[in-house]
VOGU-3710 file (C-alpha; in Angstrom, 3 decimals, decimal comma):
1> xxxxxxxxxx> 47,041/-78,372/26,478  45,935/-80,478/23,456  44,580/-78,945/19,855  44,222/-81,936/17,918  47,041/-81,696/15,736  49,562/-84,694/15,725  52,158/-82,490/17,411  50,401/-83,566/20,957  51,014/-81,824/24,138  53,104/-78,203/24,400
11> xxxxxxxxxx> 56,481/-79,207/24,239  56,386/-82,924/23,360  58,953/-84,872/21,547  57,539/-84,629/17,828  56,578/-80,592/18,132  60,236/-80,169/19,294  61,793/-82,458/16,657  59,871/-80,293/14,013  60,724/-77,046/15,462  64,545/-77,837/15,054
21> xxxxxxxxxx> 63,542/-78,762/11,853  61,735/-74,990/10,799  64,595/-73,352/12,864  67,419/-74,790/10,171  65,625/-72,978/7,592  65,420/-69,428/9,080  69,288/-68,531/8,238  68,634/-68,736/4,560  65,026/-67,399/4,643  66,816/-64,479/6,393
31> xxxxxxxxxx> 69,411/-63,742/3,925  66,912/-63,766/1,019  64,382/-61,213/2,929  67,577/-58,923/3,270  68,620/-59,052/0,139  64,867/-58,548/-1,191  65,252/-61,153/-3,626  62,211/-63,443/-3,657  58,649/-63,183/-2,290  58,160/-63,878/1,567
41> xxxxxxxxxx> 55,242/-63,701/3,758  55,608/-62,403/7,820  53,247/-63,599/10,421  53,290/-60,589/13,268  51,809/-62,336/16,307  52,237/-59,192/18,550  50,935/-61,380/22,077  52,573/-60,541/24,978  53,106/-63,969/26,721  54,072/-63,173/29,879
51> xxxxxxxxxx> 52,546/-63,370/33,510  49,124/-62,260/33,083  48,061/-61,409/36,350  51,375/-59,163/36,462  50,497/-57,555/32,340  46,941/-56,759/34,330  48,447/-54,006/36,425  49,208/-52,028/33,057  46,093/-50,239/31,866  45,507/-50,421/28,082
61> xxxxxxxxxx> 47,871/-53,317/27,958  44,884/-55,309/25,517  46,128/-52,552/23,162  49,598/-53,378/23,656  49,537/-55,719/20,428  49,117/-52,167/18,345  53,397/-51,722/19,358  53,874/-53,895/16,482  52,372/-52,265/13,755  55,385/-50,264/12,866
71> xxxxxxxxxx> 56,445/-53,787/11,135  53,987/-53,099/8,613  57,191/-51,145/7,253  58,323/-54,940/5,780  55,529/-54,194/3,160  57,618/-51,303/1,477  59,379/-54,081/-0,520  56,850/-54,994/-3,274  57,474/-58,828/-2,823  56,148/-59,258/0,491
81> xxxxxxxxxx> 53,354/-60,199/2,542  52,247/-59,843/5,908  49,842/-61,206/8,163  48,882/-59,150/11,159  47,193/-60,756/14,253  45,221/-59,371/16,699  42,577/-59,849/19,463  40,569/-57,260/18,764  39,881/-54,796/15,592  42,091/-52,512/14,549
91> xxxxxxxxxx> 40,531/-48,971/13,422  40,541/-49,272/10,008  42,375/-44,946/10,006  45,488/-46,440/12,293  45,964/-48,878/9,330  45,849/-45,979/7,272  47,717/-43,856/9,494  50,526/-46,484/8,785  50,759/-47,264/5,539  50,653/-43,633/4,371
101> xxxxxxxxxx> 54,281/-43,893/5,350  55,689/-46,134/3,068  57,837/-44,462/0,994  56,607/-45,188/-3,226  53,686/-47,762/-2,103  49,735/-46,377/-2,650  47,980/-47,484/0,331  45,935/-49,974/-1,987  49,191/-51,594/-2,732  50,419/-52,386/0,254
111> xxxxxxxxxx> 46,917/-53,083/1,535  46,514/-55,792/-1,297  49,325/-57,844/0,246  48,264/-57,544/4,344  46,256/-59,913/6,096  44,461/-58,781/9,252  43,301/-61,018/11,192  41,355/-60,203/14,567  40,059/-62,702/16,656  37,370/-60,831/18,633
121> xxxxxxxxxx> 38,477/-61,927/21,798  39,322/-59,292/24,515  39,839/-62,208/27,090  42,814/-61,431/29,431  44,635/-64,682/27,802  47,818/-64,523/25,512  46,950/-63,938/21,655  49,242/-66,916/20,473  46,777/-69,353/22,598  43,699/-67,900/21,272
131> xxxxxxxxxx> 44,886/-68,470/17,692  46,043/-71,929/18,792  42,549/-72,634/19,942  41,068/-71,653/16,691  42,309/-74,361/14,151  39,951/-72,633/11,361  42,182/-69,411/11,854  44,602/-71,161/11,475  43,945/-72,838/8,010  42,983/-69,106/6,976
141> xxxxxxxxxx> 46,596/-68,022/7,594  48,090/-71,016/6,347  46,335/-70,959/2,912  47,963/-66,905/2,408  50,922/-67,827/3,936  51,176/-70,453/0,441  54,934/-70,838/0,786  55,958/-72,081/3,901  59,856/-72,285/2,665  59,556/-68,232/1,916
151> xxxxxxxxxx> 57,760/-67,431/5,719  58,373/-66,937/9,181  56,960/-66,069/12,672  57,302/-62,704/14,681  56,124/-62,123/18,049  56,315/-59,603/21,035  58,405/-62,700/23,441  58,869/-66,253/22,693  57,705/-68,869/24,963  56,482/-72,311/24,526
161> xxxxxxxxxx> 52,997/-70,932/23,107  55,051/-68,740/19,717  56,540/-72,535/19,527  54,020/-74,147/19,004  52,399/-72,026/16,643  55,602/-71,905/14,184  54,975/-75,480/14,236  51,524/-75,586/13,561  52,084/-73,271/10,647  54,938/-74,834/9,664
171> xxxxxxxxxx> 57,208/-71,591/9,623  60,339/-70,822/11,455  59,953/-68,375/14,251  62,324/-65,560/14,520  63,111/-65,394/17,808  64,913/-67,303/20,238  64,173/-70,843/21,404  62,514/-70,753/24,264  64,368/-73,138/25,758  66,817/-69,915/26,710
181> xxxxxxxxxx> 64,011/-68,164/28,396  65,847/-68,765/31,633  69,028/-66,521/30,553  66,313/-63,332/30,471  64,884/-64,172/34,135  66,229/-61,451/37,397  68,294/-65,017/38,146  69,572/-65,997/34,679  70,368/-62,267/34,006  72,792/-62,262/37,068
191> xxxxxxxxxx> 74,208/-65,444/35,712  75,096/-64,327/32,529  76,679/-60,697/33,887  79,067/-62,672/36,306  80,055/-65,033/32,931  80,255/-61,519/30,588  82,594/-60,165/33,451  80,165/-56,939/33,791  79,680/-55,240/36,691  76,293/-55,669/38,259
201> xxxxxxxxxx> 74,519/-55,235/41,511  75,727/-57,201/44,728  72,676/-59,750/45,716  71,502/-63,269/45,588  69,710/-65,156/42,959  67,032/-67,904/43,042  64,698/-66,886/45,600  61,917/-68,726/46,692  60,501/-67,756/50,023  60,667/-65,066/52,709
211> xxxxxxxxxx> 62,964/-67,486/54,284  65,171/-66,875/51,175  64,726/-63,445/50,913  65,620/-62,614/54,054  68,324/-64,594/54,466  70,057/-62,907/51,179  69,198/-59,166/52,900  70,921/-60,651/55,814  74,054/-61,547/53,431  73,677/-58,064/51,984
221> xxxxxxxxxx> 74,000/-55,956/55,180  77,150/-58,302/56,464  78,698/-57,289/52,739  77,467/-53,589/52,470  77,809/-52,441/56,713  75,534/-48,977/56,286  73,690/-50,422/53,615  70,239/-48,142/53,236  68,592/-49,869/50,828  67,888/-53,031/48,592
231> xxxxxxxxxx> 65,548/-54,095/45,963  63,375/-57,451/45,452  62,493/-58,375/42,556  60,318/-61,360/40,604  62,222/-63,101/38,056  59,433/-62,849/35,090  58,375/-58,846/36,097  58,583/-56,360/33,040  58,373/-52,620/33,258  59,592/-52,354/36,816
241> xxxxxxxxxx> 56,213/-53,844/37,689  57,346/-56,889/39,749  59,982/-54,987/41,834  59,719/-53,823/45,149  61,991/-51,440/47,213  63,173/-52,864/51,168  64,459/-50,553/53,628  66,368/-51,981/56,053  66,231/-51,375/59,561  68,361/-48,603/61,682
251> xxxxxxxxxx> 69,889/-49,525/63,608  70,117/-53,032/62,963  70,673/-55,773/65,795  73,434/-57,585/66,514  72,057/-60,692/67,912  71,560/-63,372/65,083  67,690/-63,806/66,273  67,048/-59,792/66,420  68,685/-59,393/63,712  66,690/-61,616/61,305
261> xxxxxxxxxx> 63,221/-60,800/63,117  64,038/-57,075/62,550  64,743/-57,975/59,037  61,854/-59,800/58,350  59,464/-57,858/60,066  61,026/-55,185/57,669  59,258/-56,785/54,748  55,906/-55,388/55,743  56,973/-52,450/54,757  58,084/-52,727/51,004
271> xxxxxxxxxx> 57,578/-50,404/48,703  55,717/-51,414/45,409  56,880/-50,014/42,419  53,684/-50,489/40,339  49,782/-50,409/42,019  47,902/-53,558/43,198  50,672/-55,142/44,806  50,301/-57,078/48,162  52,899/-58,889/50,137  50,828/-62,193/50,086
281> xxxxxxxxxx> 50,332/-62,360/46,353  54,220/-61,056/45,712  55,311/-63,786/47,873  52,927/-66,297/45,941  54,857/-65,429/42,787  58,307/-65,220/44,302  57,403/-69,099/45,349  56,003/-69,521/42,045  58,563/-68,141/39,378  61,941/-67,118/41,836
291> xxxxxxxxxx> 63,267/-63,546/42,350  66,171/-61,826/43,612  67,576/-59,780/45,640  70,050/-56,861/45,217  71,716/-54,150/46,299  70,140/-50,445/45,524  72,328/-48,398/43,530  73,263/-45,390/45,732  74,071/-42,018/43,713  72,858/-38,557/43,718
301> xxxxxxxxxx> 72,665/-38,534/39,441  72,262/-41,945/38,736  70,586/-43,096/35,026  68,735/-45,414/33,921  70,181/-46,234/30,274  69,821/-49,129/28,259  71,166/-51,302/25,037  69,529/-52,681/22,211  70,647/-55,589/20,291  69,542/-58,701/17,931
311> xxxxxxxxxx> 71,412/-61,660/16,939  70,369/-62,330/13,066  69,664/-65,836/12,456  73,583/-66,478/10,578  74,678/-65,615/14,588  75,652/-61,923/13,830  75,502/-59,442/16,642  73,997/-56,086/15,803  73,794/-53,025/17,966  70,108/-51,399/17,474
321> xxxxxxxxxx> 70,149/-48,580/19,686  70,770/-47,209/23,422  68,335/-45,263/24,968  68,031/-43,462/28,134  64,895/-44,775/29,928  62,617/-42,047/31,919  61,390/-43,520/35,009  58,407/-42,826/36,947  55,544/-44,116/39,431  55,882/-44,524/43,868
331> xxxxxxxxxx> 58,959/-45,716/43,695  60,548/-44,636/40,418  61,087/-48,410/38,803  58,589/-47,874/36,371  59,555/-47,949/32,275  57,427/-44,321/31,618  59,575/-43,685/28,313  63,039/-43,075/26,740  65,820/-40,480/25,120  67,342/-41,562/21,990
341> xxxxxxxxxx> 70,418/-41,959/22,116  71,303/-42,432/25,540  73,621/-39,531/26,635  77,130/-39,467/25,223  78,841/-39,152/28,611  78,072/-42,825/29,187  77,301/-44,023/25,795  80,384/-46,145/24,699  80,226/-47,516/28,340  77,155/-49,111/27,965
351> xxxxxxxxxx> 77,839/-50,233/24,499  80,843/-52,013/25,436  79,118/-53,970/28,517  76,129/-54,677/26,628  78,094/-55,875/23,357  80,166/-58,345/26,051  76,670/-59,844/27,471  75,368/-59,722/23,564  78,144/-62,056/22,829  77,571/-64,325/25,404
361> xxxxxxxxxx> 73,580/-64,521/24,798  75,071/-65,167/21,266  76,919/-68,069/21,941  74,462/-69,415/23,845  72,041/-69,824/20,853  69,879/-66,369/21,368  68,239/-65,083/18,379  65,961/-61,802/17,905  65,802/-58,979/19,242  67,036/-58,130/23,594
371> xxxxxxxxxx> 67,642/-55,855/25,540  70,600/-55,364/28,911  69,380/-52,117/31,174  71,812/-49,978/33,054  72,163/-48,082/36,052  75,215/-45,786/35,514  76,661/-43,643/38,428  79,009/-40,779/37,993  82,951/-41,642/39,542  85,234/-38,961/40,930
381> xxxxxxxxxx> 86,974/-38,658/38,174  84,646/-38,017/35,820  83,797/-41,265/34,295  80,546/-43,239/34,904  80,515/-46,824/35,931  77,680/-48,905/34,320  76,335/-51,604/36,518  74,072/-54,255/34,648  70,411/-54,603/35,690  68,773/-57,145/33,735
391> xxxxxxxxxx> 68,634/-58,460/30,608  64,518/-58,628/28,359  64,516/-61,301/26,006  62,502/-59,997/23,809  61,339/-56,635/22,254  60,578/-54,165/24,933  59,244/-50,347/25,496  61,935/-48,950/23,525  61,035/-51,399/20,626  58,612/-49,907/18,810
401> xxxxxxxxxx> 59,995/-45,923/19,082  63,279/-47,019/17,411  61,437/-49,023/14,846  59,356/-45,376/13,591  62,827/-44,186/13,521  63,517/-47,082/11,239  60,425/-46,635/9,307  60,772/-43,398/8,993  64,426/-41,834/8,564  65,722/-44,674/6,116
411> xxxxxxxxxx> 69,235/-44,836/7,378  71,445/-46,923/9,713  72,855/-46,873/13,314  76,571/-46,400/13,521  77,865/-49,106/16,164  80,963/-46,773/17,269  78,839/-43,397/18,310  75,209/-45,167/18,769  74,033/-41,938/16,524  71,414/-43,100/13,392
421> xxxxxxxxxx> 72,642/-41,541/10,842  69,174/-40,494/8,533  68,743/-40,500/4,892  69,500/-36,826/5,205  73,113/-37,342/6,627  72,235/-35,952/9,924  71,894/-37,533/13,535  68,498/-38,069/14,476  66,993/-37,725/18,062  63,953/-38,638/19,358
431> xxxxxxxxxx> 61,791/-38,844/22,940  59,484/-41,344/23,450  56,782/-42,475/25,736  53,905/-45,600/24,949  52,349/-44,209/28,778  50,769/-40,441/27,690  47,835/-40,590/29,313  44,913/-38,534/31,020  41,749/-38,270/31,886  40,111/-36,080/29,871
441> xxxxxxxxxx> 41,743/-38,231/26,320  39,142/-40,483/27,051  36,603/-40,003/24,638  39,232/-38,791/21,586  38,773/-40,831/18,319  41,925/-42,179/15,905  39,714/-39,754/13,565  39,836/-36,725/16,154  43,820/-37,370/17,116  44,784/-37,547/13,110
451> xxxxxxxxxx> 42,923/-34,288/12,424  44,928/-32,829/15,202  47,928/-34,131/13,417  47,163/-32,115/10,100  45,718/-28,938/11,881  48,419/-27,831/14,127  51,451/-29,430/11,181  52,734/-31,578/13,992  53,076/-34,707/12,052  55,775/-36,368/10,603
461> xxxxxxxxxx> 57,256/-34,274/7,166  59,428/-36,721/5,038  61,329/-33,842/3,681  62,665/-32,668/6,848  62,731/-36,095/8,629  61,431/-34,759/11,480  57,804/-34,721/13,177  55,636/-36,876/15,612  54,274/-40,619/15,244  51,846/-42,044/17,092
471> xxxxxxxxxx> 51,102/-45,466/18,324  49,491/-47,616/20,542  46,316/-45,088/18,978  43,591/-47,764/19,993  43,729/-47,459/23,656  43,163/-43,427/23,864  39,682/-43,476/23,529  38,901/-46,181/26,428  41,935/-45,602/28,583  43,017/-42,013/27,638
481> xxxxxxxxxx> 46,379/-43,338/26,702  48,532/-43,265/24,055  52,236/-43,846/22,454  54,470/-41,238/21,257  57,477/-40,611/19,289  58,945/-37,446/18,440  61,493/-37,307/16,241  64,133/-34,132/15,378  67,706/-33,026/14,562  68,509/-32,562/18,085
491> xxxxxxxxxx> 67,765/-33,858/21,646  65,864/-30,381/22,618  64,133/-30,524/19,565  62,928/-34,050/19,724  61,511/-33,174/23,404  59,973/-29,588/22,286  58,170/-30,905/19,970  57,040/-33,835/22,398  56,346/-30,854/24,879  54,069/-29,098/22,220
501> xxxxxxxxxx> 52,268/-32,470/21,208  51,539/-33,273/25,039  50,296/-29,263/24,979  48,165/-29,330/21,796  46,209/-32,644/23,736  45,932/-30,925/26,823  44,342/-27,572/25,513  42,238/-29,437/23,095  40,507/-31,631/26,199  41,073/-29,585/28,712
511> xxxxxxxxxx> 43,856/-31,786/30,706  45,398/-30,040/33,705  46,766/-33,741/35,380  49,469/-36,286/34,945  49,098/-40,219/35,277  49,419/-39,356/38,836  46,803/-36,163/39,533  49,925/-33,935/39,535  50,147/-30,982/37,690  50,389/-31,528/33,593
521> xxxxxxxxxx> 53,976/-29,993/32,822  56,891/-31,207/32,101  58,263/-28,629/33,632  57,204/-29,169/37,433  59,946/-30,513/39,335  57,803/-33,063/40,708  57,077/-34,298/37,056  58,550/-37,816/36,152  62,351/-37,469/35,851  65,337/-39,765/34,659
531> x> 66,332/-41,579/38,409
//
């Protein structure tokens, strides 16, 4: 891919050079933003680079670049700038919606110093290559970016595109190089666990082929005799999408040959954890990008929690948050939403494995923000034992909840308890979802949802630090579907008041369905629970 420029070719010799080059210059950049001591500009390129044939199985997911927006809390410091990118127009009340929020900044302000820039493109292709393809765009940001020694990039994931386009604008990106990429793949994840000395999942890495695959089931069953189940996964999957639960056969043969026909006639049978999937076009992308296989996670209350973290450009590691991640869909592997903080009977557990794969992902050169999930099982005597899942190299579905938190509650995360500690002095909670969705929201406005807001007092209240945000607005009237974090002084509180937002939607449409045509409660038992 080519555009003209004299940095040639993705990834050639003179675009690399240059990007070292921008990268040496993020450290002090860094420290001065912090500090808030001289003007900067941020370039939010919210694409999500990843797989798009597996990003088309989540509905809305154009919409997906809205997640970012809570950055827009960067203009609440008088001497900066933003640029915000997207593909297609943002409703000019979800801008609004936002910047209302900053705390001692009129709207005009702030909206004096942002730059939004839509492309008009709703083309299933990554928003960092449609800017690339648009040099004029690009001389448009470059000219408010002025500065280039005061600037730098922010995206959703780095890959070889978000390269490029900190070199073409001649700003460091924040985010790792993504030359690392491979240490956030199903394979590299496993790789770095074993180095972190974390417990994760028995399996096999680097798969190519059915061959491979079930060869490595065969390994499994020889290692775990009795062993039920196992799950396959794609190396470059997000949201449980590209995973896929095998059952293995009972009884299973003896006889080498049996044995591995029984096995892999077994694979017929998987069990997709998102829609669309077939075993011919899995199989195309397991030969295409690798996957693995591993061991399912047997336990009767098992969780799914996870840990936060960023490396700051000096090569600091900070703990962001933990969360406890609600699962759903066929074979509940789906990201659905998340508890913050995770629950305190495994909290410090997690913390300490993810802070000893942090470290490593550290010293490896990671920068930005990642994520390590969990699958934590309860032990005999009491304890739980956390076994490492896989590590996302870049923001994720808990990303944008904890940054209203951020936006909103104006204090800090204490490291030792994982509470956030509010301007207030007290603990904050909050539940979280970016997949509410029905039916009959199809048709709702911004304008409509924001009146809602005022007329049943359910938004957020600075005074009290408590209320509902909402994100991810621009995809509720097309897809009925839209983010939401609810925010109080306790974990029943902060999923109440999620309760009575989901209720207020439902009795103002008329819903009486969940994503999948059950009943709309969060109080059936066959509503989507923690697995």
């Amino acid at each position: 891919m080519k555009y003209g420029t004299p940095f040639g070719p993705l990834g050639s010799p003179s675009e690399l050079e240059r990007f070292a080059e921008l990268q040496a210059k993020l450290p002090a950049i860094s420290e001065a933003y912090r500090a808030g001591e001289t003007p900067h500009t941020s370039v939010v390129v919210p694409s999500i680079s990843v797989n798009q044939e597996e990003l088309a199985k989540i509905h809305g997911s154009a919409f997906y670049e809205e997640r970012l927006l809570f950055t827009l809390m960067r203009l609440r410091n008088p001497m900066s700038r933003m640029i915000y990118v997207t593909s297609q127009p943002i409703h000019g009340e979800i801008l609004e919606y936002y910047l209302q929020h900053l705390p001692g900044i009129p709207v005009s302000r702030a909206r004096e110093r942002l730059m939004v820039v839509c492309l008009y493109d709703a083309s299933p292709t990554p928003l960092t290559r449609k800017v690339l393809e648009r040099p004029r765009v690009l001389e448009r940001m470059r000219r408010f970016i002025g500065d280039p020694e005061t600037a730098y990039l922010t995206c959703y994931n780095s890959t070889a595109l978000e390269r490029r386009l900190a070199v073409e604008l001649g700003i460091p990106l924040h985010a790792l190089d993504p030359e690392l990429l491979w240490m956030g793949t199903k394979t590299g994840s496993r790789r770095v666990f074993a180095e972190a000395g974390v417990d994760f999942p028995l399996g096999s890495n680097d798969l190519h082929s059915r061959d491979d695959v079930v060869a490595a089931l065969d390994d499994l069953a020889r290692e775990r005799p009795g062993i039920r189940k196992a799950v396959v996964k794609l190396n470059e999957s997000f949201a449980g999408e590209g995973n896929a639960i095998y059952r293995f056969p009972d009884p299973l043969p003896d006889d080498a040959a049996a044995r591995r026909s029984a096995l892999w006639g077994a694979l017929d049978d998987l069990e997709w954890a998102g829609s669309g999937e077939t075993l011919d076009g899995f199989l195309r992308k397991l030969d295409e990008m690798g996957g693995v296989v591993e061991e399912w996670i047997e336990g009767e209350a098992k969780e799914s929690p996870s840990v936060q973290m960023r490396v700051h450009p000096d090569g600091t590691l900070e703990v962001v948050s933990t969360h406890d991640q609600v699962l759903g869909g066929p074979s509940g592997q789906v990201y659905l939403g998340c508890r913050f903080p995770a629950d305190e009977a495994y909290r410090t557990t997690i913390l300490r494995a993810g802070v000893e794969v942090g470290r490593i992902l550290a010293r490896n050169g990671v920068l930005g923000r990642f994520g390590v999930d969990f699958v934590v099982v309860p032990q005999d005597d009491g304890s739980w034992r956390a076994y490492a899942i896989e590590i996302n190299l870049r923001m994720g579905g808990t990303t944008p909840p904890f940054m209203a938190l951020e936006f909103l509650g104006g204090g800090t995360l204490d490291p030792e308890t994982g509470l956030y500690i509010a301007a207030d002095g007290k603990p904050k909670y909050y539940y979280a979802t970016d997949n509410l969705k029905s039916p009959a929201y199809r048709g709702l406005l911004p304008e409509d949802l924001l009146d809602l807001l005022v007329e049943y007092g359910i938004h957020f209240k600075q005074l009290s630090l408590n209320g509902v945000l909402f994100f991810m607005i621009g995809a509720l009237s097309q897809y009925g579907k839209l983010g939401v974090t609810s925010i109080g002084d306790s974990p029943e509180a902060a999923e109440a008041l999620y309760e009575q937002t989901v209720d207020i939607l439902d009795r103002t449409v008329g819903a009486t369905q969940d994503t999948f045509g059950r009943p709309r409660s969060l109080f059936e038992s066959d509503a989507p629970r923690m697995v």
